[in-house]
N, C-alpha and C positions, 0 to 999 in steps of 0.2 A: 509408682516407680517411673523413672526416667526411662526416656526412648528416645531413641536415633531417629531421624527421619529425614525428607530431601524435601526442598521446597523452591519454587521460582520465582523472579523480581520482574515485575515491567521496567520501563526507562524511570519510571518516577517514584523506582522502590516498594509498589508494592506487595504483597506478599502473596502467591495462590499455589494450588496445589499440585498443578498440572503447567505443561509446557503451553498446552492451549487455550489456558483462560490467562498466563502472564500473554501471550500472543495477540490474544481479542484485549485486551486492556491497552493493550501499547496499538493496535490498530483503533480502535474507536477515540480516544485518547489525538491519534493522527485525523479523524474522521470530524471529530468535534461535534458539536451538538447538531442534531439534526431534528428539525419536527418541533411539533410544538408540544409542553406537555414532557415527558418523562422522554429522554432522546431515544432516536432509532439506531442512533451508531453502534451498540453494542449486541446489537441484530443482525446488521449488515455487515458488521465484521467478523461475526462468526461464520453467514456465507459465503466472505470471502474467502475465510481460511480455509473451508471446506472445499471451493472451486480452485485453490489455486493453481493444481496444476495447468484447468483449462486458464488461468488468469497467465499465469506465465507464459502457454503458448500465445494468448492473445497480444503480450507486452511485446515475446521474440517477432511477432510478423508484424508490429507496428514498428520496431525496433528498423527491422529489414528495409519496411518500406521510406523512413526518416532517411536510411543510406541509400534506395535509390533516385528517391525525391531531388534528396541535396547532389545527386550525382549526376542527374539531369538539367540542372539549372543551368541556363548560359549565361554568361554575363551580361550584364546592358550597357549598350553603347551609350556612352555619353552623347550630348548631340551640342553640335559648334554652337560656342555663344553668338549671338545676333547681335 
């Protein structure tokens, strides 16, 4: 008999059962082949989704310091043509 069910898409339509493995397909997928041999991206991308909170805070305080980088830059004088 037929049944209802829910299922999820990466960006390149394909099908998995879980919000986590359409997740790790569209990151590895962005990761590309890594390694030689069968790729590591699909490894690596599941640790990342597993850290991301700490990845998130690491992006917000690289974020932070991009604005006070660019906030400290002074301009450079040009210097008279000779």
């Amino acid at each position: 008999m037929a049944h209802k069910g829910t299922g999820f898409f990466d960006g390149r339509g394909h099908f998995f059962k879980t919000p986590d493995e359409a997740t790790i397909s569209d990151l590895a997928a962005l990761l590309g082949r890594i390694g030689d041999g069968d790729s590591l991206a699909p490894g690596i991308a599941q640790i990342l989704l597993s850290r991301r909170d700490e990845l998130d805070r690491l992006f917000a305080e690289h974020d932070e310091m991009m604005r006070d980088a660019a906030a400290n830059v002074a301009p450079i004088r040009s210097r008279p043509a000779a």
